[in-house]
RODO-2510 file (C-alpha; in nm, 4 decimals, decimal comma):
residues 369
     n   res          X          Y          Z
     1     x     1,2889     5,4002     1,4463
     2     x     0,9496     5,3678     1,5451
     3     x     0,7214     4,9994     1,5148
     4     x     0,4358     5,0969     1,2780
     5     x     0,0761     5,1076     1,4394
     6     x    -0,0651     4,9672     1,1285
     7     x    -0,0126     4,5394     1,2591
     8     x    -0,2179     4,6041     1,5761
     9     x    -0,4830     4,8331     1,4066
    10     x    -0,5206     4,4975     1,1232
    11     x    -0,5585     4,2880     1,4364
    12     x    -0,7786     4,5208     1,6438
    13     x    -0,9982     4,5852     1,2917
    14     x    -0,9638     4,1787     1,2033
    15     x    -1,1447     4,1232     1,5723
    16     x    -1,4089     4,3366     1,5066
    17     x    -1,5289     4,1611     1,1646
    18     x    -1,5101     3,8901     1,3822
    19     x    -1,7493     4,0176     1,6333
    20     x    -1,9662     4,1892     1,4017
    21     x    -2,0096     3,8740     1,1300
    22     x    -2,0890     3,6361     1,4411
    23     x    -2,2527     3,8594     1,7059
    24     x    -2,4669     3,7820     1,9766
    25     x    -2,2382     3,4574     1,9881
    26     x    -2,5723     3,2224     2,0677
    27     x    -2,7907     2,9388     1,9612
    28     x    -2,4821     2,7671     1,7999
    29     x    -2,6225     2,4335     1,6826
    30     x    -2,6076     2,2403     1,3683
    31     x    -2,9037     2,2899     1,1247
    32     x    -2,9007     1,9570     0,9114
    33     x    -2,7267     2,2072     0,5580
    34     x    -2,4145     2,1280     0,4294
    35     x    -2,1926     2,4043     0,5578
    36     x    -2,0085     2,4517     0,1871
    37     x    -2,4016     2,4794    -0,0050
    38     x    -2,3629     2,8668     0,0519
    39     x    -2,0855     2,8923    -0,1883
    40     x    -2,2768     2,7048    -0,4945
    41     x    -2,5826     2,8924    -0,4422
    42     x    -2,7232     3,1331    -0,7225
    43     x    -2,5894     3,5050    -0,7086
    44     x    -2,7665     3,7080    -0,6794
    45     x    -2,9247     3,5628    -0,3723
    46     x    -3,3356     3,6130    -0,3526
    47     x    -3,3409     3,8505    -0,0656
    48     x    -3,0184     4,1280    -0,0419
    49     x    -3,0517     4,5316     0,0037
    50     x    -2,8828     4,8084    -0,1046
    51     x    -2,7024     4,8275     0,2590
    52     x    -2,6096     4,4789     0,2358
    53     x    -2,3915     4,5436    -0,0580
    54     x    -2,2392     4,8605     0,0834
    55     x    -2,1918     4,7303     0,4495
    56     x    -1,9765     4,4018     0,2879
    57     x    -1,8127     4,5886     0,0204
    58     x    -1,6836     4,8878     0,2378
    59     x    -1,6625     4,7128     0,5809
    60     x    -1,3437     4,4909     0,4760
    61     x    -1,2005     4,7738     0,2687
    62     x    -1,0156     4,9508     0,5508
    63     x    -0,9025     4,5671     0,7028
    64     x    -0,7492     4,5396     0,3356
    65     x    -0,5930     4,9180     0,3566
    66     x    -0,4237     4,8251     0,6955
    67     x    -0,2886     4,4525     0,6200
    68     x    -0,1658     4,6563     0,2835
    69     x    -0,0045     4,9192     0,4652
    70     x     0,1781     4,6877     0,7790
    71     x     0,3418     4,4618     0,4747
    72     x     0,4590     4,7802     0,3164
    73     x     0,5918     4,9562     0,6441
    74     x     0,7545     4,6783     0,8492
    75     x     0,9680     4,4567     0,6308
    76     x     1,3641     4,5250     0,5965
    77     x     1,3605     4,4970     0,2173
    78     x     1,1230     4,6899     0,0271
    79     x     0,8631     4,3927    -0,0943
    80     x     0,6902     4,4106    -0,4524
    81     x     0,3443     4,5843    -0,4362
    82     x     0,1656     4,3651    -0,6572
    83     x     0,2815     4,0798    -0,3560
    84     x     0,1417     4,2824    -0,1011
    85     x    -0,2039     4,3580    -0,2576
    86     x    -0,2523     3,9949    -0,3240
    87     x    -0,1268     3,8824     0,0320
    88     x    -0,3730     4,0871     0,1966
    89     x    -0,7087     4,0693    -0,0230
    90     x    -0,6015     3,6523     0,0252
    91     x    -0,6024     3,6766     0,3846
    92     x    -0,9576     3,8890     0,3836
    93     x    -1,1092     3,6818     0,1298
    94     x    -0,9730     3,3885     0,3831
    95     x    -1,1300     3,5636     0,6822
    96     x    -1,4385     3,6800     0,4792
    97     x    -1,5054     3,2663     0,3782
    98     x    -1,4742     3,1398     0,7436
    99     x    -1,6699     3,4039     0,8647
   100     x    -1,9336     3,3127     0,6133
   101     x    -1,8954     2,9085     0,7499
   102     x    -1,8942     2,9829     1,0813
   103     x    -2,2518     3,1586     1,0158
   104     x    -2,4173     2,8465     0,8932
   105     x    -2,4127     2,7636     1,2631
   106     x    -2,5975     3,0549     1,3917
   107     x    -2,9684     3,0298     1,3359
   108     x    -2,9542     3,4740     1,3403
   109     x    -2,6722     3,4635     1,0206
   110     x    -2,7464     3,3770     0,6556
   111     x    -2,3950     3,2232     0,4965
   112     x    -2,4270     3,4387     0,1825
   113     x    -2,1374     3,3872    -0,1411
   114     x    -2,2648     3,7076    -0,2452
   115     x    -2,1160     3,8306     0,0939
   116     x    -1,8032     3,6745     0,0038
   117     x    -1,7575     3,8098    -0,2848
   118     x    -1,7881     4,1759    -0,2221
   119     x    -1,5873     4,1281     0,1254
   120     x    -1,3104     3,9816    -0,1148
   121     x    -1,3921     4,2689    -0,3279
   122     x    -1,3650     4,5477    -0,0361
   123     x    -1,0303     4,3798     0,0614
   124     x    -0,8436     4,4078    -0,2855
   125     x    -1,0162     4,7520    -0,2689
   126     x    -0,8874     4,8855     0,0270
   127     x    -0,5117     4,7000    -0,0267
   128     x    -0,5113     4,8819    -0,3751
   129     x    -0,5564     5,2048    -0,2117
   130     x    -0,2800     5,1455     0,0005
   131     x    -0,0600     5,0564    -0,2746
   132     x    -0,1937     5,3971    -0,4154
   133     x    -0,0596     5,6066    -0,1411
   134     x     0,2191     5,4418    -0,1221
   135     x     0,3625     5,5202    -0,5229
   136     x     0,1829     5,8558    -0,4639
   137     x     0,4476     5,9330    -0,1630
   138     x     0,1579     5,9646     0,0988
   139     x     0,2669     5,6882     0,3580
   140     x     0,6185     5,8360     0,3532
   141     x     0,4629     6,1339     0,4255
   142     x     0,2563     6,0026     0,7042
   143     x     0,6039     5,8550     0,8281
   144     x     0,7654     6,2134     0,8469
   145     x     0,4427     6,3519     1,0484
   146     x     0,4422     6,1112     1,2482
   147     x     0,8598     6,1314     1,3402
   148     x     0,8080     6,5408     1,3984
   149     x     0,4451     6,4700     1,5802
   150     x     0,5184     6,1731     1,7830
   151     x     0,7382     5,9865     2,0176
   152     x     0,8629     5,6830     1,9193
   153     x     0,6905     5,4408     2,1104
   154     x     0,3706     5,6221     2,0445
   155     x     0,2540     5,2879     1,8522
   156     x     0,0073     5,1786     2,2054
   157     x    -0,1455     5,5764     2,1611
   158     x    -0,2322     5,6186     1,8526
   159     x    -0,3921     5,2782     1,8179
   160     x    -0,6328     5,3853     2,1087
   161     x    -0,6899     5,7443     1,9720
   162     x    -0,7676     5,5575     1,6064
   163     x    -1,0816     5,3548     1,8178
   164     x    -1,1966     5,6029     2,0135
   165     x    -1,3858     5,7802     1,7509
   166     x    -1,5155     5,4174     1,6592
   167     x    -1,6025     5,3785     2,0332
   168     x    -1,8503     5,6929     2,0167
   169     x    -2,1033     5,5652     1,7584
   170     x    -2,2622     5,3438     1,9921
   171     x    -2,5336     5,5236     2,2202
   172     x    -2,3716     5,6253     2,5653
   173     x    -2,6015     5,6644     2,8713
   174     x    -2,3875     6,0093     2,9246
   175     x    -2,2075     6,1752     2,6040
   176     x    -1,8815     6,0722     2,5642
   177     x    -1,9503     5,8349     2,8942
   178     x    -1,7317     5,4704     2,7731
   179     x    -1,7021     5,2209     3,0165
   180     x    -2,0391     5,2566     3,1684
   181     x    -2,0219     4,8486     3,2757
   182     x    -2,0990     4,8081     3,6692
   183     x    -2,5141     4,7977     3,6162
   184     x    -2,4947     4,5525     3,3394
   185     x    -2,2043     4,3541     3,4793
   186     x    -2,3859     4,2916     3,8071
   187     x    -2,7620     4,2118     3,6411
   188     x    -2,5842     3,9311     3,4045
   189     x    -2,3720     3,7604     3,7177
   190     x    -2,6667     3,7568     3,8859
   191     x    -2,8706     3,6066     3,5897
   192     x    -2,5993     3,3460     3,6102
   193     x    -2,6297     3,2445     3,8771
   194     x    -2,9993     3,2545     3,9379
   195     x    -3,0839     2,8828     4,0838
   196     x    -2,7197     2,8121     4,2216
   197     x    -2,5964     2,8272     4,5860
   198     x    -2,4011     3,0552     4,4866
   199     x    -2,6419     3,3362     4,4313
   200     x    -2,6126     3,4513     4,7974
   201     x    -2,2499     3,5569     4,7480
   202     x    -2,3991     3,8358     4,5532
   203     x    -2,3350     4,1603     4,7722
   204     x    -2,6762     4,3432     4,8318
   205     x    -2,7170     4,7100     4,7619
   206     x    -2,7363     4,9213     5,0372
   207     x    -2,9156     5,2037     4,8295
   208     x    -3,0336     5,2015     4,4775
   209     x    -2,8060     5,3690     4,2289
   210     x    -2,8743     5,7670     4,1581
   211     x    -2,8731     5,9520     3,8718
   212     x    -2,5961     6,1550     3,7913
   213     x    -2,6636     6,5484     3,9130
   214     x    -2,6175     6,8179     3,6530
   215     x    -2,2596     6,8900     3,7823
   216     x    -2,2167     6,5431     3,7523
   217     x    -2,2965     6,5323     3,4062
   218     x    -2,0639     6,8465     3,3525
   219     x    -1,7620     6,6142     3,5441
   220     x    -1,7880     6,3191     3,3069
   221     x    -1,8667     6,4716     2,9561
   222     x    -1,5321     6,7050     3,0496
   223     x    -1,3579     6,4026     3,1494
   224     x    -1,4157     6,1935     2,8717
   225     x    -1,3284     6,4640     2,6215
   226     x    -1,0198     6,5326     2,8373
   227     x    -0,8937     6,1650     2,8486
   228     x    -0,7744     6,1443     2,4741
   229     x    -0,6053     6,4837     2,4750
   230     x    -0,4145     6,3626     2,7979
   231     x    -0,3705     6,0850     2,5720
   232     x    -0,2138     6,2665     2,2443
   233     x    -0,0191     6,4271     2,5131
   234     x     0,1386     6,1234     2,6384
   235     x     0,3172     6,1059     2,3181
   236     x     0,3134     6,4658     2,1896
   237     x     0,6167     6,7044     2,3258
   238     x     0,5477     7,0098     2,0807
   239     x     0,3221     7,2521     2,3014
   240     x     0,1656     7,3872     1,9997
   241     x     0,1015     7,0825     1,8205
   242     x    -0,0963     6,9306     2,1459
   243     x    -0,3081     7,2189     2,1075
   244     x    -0,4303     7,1556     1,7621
   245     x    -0,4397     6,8022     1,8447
   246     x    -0,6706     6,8573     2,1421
   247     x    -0,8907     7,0587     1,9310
   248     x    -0,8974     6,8498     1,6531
   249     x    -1,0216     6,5391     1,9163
   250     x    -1,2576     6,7877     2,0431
   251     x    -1,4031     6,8279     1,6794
   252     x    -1,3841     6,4665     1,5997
   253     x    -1,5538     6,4018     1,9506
   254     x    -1,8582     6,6481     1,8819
   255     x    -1,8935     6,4838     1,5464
   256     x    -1,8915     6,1278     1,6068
   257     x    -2,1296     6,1772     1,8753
   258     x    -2,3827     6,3165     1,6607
   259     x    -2,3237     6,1182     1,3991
   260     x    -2,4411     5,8194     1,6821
   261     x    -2,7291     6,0451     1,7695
   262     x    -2,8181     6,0528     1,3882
   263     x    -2,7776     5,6653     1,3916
   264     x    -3,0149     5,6360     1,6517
   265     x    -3,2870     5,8696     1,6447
   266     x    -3,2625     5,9972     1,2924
   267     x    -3,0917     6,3116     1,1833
   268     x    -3,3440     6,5362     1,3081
   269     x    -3,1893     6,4803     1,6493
   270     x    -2,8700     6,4645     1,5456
   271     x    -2,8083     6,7765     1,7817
   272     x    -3,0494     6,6362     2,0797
   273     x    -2,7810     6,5387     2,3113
   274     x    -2,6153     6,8560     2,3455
   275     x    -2,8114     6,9933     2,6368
   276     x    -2,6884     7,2739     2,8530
   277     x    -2,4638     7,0489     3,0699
   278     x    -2,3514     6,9135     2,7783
   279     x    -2,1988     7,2239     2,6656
   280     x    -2,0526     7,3203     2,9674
   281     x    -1,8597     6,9739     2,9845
   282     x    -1,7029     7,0949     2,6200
   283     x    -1,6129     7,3969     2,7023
   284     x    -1,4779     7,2697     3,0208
   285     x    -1,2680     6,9860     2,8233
   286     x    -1,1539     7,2607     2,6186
   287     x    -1,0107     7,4928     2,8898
   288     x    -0,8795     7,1900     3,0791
   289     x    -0,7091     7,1194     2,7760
   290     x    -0,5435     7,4237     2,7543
   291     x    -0,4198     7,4689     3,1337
   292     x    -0,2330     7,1209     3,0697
   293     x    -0,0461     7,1587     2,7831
   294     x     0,2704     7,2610     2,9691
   295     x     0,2318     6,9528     3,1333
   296     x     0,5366     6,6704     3,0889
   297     x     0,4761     6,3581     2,9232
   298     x     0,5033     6,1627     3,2484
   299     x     0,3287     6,3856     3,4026
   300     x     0,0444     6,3768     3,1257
   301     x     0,0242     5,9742     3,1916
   302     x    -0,0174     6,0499     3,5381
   303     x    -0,3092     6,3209     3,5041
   304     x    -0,4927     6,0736     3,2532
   305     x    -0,4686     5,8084     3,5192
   306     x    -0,6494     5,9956     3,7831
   307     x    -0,8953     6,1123     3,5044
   308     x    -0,9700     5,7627     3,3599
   309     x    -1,0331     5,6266     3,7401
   310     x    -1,2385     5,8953     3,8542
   311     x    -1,4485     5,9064     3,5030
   312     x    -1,4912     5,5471     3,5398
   313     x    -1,6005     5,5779     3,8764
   314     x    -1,8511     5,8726     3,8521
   315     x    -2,0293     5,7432     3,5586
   316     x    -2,0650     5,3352     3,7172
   317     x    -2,2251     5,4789     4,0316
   318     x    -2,5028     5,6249     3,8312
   319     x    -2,7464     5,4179     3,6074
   320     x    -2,9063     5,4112     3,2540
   321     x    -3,2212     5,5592     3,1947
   322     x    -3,5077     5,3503     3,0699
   323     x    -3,4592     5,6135     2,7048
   324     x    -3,1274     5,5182     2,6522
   325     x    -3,2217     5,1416     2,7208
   326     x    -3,5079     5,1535     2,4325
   327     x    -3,2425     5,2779     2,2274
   328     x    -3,0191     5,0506     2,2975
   329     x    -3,3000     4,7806     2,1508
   330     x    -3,3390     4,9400     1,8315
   331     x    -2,9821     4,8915     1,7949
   332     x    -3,0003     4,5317     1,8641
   333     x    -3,3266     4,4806     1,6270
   334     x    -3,2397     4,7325     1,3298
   335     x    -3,0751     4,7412     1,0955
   336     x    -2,7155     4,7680     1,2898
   337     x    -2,7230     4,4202     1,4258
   338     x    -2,4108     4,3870     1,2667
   339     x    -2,2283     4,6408     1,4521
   340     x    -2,3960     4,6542     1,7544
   341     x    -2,2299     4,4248     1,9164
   342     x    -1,8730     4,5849     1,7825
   343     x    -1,9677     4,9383     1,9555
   344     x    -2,0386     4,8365     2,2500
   345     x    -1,7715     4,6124     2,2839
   346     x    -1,5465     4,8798     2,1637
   347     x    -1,8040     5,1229     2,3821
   348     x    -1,7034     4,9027     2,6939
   349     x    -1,3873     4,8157     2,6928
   350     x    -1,1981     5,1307     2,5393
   351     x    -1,1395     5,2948     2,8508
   352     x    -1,0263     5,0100     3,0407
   353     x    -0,7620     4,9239     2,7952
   354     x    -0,6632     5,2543     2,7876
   355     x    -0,6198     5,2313     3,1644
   356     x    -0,3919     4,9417     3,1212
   357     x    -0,1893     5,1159     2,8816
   358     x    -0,1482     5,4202     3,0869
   359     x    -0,0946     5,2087     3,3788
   360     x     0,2275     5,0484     3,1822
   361     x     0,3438     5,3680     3,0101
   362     x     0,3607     5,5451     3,3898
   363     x     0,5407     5,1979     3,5395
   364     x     0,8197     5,2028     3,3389
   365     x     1,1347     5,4479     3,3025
   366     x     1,0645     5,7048     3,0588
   367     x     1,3398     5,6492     2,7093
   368     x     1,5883     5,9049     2,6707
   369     x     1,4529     6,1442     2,3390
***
């Protein structure tokens, strides 16, 4: 029997609320209000928008849908629905109304009951669709694709392959280019510790950091497309289901990308990224994808290893052009303040947990299936 992937996907989505309704984290201090006054305040409140409503209603809807869904797939006795719905829009609304206190402390947030309320609202919402699916038959029939699609312990997999599309949306110096972290890392220890002794442990450059050639571009786009359908293959044994599943991340890939690109630049340039090297790199991916399908599981884990290390590696020796860091401060100042910080968390850090998990998967003796 396999562990559903529905309990870390609630925790992974719970963190990012978490990052998104307190992001950038500073200027905590206490500002002389009663921390409680939001919630007596008169709705509506004098200054809300149109995306306000949407982004609190529908951004704790899927949280809602996933605690929902782990209640209903992982106890031993089949617990009332009604139970369930209520257990998980109570532990949103519950999330939702610290979040909301917590923001009282941040001279950047607004405590809002209005956002309270329609977080609350998006839970229940999203719980009741899961309770929908679930008398319709649909999670049981999720259960049975997953059993003929997956391995077992494909739980670690198809958690990462669920954020990776998530992962996309925020700009990337290079298309499909997560983990991009060296430049950044190194300018912020240095910043901290500007006017300590300590600053002359930092290791000097011997050369300033060059931009990545067109070939080079070619290397990573392919690689980062590649890395999820080494992924899916991990867990996948069916040769002819790995192919539609590497073409359908190929799809979703392409997609999400310009989806960011609309974010960013407007949907006029929704398209502007893909540039001739671009292309190659997809088309690359795509063969690559093809010529490994006959590949083992283990073997799979091992190919994604060397192609996580050397993406990683090709894409921190090169650094971010002065565009991509103008874009990256409209995302900071628009209107996505609220998930800026999520994407490029989720932008950052994706591939590196992915390395860990790979890292594991190849470590340990393979189960008997």
């Amino acid at each position: 029997m396999h562990k559903t992937s529905a309990w870390p996907l609630a925790a992974s989505y719970a963190a990012l609320v978490v990052f998104a309704s307190l992001f950038p984290f500073d200027g905590w201090r206490a500002q002389g209000v009663d921390p409680w006054m939001f919630l007596v305040a008169p709705l509506p409140p004098r200054y809300w928008t149109g995306f306000d409503v949407t982004s609190n209603l529908l951004g704790y809807a899927p949280l809602g849908f996933l605690l929902a869904l782990a209640m209903l797939r992982s106890g031993q006795t089949r617990r009332s629905v009604l139970w369930v719905v209520l257990a998980a829009a109570l532990a949103g609304s519950v999330l939702s109304l610290c979040m909301e206190f917590l923001q009282i402390y941040l001279p950047r947030r607004v405590p809002s009951n209005l956002d309270l309320v329609l977080n609350a609202g998006g839970t229940l919402l999203g719980a009741l669709v899961a309770a929908l699916l679930e008398r319709l038959g649909a999670i049981d029939r999720w259960s049975h694709f997953r059993e003929r699609w997956f391995v077992p312990d494909a739980r670690g997999a198809l958690v990462l392959i669920a954020l990776w599309p998530m992962a996309l949306l925020f700009p990337a110096g290079v298309p499909f280019g997560l983990g991009q972290v060296l430049e950044r890392l190194e300018a912020a220890v240095e910043n901290a510790l500007q006017d300590t002794p300590f600053i002359e442990w930092m290791p000097l450059r011997e050369a300033a950091l060059e931009p990545l050639s067109p070939g080079g571009e070619v290397l990573c786009v392919m690689l980062g497309l590649l890395v999820p359908c080494l992924l899916g293959y991990c867990v996948i044994r069916h040769v002819g289901r790995r192919a539609a599943f590497a073409f359908t991340v190929l799809g979703v890939g392409v997609a999400f990308t310009a989806l960011s690109a609309a974010l960013s630049w407007g949907p006029s340039h929704a398209w502007g990224w893909l540039e001739q090297p671009v292309r190659v790199g997809v088309w690359a991916a795509a063969g690559a994808s093809v010529l490994l399908l006959m590949l083992p599981r283990r073997a799979s884990a091992a190919v994604l290893l060397v192609a996580l290390v050397w993406h990683l590696a090709l894409l921190n020796q090169a650094p971010t052009s002065v565009y991509f860091a103008q874009t990256l401060q409209e995302w900071e100042q628009g209107r996505f303040i609220r998930f800026y910080g999520v994407g490029q968390w989720l932008g950052w850090l994706w591939p590196y947990v992915a390395l860990l998990y790979v890292l594991v998967r190849v470590s340990r003796r393979e189960p008997q299936t």
